[in-house]
C-alpha positions in Angstrom: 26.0 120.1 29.4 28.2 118.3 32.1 31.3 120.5 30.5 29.4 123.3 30.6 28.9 123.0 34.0 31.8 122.3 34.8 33.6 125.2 33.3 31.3 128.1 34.6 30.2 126.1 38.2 31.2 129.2 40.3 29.5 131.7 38.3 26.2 130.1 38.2 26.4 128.9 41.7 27.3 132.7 42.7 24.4 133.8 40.0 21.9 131.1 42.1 22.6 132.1 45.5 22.2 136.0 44.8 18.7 134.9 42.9 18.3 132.8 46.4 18.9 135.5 48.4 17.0 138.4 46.8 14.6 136.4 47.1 14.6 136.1 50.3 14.7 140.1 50.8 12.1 140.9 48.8 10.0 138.1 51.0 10.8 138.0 54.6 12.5 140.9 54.8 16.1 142.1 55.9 16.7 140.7 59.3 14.6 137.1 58.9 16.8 137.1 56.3 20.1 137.6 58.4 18.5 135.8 60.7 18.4 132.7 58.4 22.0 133.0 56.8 23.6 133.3 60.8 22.0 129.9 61.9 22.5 128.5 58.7 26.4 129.6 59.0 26.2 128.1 62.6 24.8 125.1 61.6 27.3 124.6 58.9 30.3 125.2 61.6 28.9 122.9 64.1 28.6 120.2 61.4 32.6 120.6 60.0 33.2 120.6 63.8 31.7 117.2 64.3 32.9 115.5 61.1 36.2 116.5 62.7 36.2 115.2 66.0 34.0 112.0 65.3 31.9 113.0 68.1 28.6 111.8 66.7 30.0 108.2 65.8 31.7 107.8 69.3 28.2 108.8 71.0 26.6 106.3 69.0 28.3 103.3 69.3 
């Protein structure tokens, strides 16, 4: 199972995240839906730019 994960990882991730986001469509609609992919795209840069400056570690300590 592990190899067979392993060897097709991109197409079932691609294959889950279309099923994600039809979902999502067919649910909340087409702008919640933008809504929710923009903040989560945001939220993805912000955390890449703090792993990268060690901004959260220096504030902590």
């Amino acid at each position: 199972m592990a190899e067979l994960f392993k060897l097709y990882r991109w197409p079932l991730l691609g294959g889950l995240s279309g099923l994600i986001l039809g979902l999502l469509f067919l649910t909340l609609g087409f702008f919640k839906t933008l809504l929710i992919i923009g903040l989560t795209l945001i939220g993805i840069l912000v955390g890449f730019y703090l792993a990268q400056t060690n901004w959260l570690q220096r504030w902590f300590k």
